[in-house]
VEXZA-120362 format. One record per atom (N, C-alpha, C, O): residue in one letter; x, y, z. Coordinates in steps of 0.1 Angstrom, whole numbers, plus 5000, padded with zeros to 4 digits. Layout:
<recs>
AXYZ
...
</recs>
This chain:
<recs>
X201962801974
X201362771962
X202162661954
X201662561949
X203562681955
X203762531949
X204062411952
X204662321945
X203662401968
X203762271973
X202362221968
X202162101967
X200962341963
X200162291962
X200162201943
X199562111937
X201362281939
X201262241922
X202062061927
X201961941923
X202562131934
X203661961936
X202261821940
X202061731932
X201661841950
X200661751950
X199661721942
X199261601941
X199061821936
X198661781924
X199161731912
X198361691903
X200461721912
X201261601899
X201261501907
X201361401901
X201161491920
X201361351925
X200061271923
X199861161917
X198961361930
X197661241931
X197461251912
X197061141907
X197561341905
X196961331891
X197561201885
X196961101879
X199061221887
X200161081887
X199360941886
X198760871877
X199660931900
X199060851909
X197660751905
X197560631904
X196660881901
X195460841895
X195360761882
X194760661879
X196460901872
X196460831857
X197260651860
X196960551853
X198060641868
X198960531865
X197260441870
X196760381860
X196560441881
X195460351884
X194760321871
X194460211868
X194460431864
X193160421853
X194060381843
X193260341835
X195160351839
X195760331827
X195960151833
X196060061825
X195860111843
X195959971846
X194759911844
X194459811838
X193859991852
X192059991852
X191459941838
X190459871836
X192260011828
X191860091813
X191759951805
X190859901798
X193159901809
X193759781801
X193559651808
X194159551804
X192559651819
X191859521825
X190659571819
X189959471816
X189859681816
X188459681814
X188259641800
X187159591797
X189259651790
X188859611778
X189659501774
X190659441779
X188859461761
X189059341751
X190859321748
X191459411743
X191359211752
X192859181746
X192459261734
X191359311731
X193759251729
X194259211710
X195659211713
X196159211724
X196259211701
X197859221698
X198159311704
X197359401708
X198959311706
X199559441713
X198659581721
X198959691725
X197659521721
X197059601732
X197459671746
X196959741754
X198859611745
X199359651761
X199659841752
X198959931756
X200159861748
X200559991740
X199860121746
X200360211753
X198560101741
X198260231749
X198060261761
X198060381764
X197660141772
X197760201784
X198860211790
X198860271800
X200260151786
X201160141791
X201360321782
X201560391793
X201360381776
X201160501771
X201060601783
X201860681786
X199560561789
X199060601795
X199360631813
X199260721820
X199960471814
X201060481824
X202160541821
X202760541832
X202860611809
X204060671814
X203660811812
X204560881814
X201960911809
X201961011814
X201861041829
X202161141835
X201460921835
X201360951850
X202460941857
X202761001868
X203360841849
X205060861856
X205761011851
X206661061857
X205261081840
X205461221837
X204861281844
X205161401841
X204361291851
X203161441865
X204361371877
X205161451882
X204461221880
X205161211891
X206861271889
X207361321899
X207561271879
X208761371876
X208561491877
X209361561883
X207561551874
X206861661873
X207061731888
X207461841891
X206661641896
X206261651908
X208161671916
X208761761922
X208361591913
X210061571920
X211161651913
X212261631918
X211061741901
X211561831898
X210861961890
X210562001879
X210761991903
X209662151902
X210762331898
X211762381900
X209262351890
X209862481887
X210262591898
X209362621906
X211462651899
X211462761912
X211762831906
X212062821894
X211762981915
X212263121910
X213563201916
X213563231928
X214163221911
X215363281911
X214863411920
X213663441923
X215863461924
X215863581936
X215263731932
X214863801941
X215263781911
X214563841904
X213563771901
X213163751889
X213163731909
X211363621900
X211463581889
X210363571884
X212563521881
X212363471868
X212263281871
X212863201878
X211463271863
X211163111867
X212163021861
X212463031849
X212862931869
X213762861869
X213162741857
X212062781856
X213162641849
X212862511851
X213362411847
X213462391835
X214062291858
X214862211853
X214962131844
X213862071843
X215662101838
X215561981825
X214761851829
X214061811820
X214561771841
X213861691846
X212461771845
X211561691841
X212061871847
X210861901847
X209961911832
X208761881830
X211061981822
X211061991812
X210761831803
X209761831795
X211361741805
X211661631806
X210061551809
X209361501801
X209961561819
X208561521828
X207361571821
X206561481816
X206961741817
X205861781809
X206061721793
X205061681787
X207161711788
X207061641774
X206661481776
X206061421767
X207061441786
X206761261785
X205061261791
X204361171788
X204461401801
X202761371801
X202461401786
X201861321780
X202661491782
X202061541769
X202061461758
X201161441750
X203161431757
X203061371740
X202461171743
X201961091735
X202661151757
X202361001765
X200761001760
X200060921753
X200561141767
X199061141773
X198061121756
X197061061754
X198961191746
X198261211735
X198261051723
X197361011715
X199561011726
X199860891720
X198760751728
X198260651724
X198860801737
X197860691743
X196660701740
X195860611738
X196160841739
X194760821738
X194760791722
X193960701721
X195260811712
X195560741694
X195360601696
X194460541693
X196560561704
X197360391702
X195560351708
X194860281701
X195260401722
X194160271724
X192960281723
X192160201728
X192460411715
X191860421705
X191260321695
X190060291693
X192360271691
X191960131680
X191660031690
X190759951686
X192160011703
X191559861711
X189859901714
X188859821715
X190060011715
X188660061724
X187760001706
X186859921707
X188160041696
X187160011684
X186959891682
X186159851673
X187459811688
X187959601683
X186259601693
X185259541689
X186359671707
X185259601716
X184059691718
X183859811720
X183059561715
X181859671714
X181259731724
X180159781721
X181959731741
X181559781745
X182459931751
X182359971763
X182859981744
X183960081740
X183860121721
X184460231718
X183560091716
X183560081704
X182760261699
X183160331690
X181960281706
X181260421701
X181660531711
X181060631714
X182760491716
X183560671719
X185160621713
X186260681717
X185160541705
X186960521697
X187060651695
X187660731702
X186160691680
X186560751677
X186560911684
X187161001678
X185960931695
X186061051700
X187761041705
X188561121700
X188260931714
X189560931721
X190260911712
X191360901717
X190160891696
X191560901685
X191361001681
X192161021672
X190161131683
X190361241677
X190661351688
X191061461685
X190561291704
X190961381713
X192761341712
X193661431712
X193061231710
X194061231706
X194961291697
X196061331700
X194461301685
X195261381677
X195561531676
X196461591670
X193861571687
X194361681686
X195061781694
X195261901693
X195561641704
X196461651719
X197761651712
X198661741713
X197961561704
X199261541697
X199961651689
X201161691689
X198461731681
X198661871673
X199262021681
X199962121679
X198361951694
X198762091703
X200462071707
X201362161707
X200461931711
X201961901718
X202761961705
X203562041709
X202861961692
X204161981686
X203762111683
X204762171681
X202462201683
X202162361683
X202962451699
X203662551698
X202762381708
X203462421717
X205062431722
X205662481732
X205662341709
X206762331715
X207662381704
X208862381703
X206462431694
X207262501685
X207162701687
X208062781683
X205962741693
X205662901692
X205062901707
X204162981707
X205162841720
X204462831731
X205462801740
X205662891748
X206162681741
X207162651750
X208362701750
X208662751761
X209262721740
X210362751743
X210462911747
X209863011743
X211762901757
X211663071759
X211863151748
X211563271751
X212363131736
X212163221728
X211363191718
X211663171706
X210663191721
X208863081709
X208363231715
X208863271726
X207163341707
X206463451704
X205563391713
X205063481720
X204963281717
X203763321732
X204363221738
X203763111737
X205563231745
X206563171756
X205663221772
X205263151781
X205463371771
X204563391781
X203163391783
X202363471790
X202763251774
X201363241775
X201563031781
X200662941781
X202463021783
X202762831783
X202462791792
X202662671791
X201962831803
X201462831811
X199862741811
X199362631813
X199562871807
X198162871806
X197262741793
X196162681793
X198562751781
X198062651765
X198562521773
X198062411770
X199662531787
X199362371792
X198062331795
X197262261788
X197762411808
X196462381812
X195162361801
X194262291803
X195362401796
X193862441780
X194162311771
X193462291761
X194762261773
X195262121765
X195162031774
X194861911770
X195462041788
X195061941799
X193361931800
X192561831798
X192962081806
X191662061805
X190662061798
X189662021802
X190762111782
X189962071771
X190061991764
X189161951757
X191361941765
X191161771757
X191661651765
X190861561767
X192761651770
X193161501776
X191661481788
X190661411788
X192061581799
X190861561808
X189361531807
X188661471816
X188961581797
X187661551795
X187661401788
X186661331787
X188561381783
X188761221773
X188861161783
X187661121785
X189661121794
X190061081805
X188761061812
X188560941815
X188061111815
X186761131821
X185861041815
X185560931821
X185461071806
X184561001796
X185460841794
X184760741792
X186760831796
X186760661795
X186760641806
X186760521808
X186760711816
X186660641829
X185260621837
X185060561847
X184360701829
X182860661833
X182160541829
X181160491835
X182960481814
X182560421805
X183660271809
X183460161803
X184760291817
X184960181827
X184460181840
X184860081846
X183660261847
X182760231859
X181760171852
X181460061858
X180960191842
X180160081839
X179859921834
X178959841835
X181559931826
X181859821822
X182059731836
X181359631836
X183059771848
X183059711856
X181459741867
X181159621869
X180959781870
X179759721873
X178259661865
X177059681869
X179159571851
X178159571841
X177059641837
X176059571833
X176959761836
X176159841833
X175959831820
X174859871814
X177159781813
X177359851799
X177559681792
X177759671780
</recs>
């Protein structure tokens, strides 16, 4: 089982670093536009730490997790959420991105809300739903970053095959 969690931070990695490159060739310069997908590139260098310092279990099953790993889920999470805010505003400059801004600066923020809810009553081992962090990762992966992620990446397959 967790060689299978280990491969999956790799290709997720892997993927986000492609689409955060993808992201920032499919749209409109501005000033400092490099910001959010380079954002974006360092959640996918967070799943790849992720990946190279993994959680184990001690000989009584208590889950080990290294500071590198620790380390790794805070740089996808709070990356993943700041990027989608920061390029947010580039996506609003171009009009062909321009009518889902505001969905990716409100999946944003409320990635961002979750990251500092989690790390104050969810993550730490003595946070009151410490044995629920698990699961408020995943639920914050798959109910907001992922589906945001999704939706700009449909909305860059069309841009690059001019559809859009």
């Amino acid at each position: 089982n967790g060689w299978i969690q280990q491969a999956n931070f790799v290709v997720f990695g892997l993927l986000t670093i492609a689409f955060a490159v993808a992201l920032h060739r499919g749209t409109r310069p501005i000033r400092a536009g490099i910001a959010g997908p380079a954002l974006l590139f360092a959640s996918g260098i967070g799943l790849l730490l992720a990946a190279a310092f993994p959680l184990s279990e001690d000989a009584a099953g208590v889950t080990i997790q290294p500071a590198g790993h620790i380390v790794a889920g805070s740089t996808f999470f709070l990356s993943s959420a700041l990027g989608l805010i920061v390029v947010s505003r580039r996506l609003a400059r171009d009009p062909r991105w321009r009518n889902i801004s505001t969905y990716t600066l409100v999946a944003g923020i409320v990635a961002l809300v979750g990251f500092a809810v989690g790390g104050t009553i969810v993550v730490p081992d003595v946070a009151p739903l410490h044995d629920w962090a698990g699961l408020y990762q995943r639920l914050i992966v798959l109910a907001i970053i992922f589906p945001c992620r999704i939706v700009l990446s449909l909305r860059l397959l069309q841009v690059a095959t001019g559809r859009r």
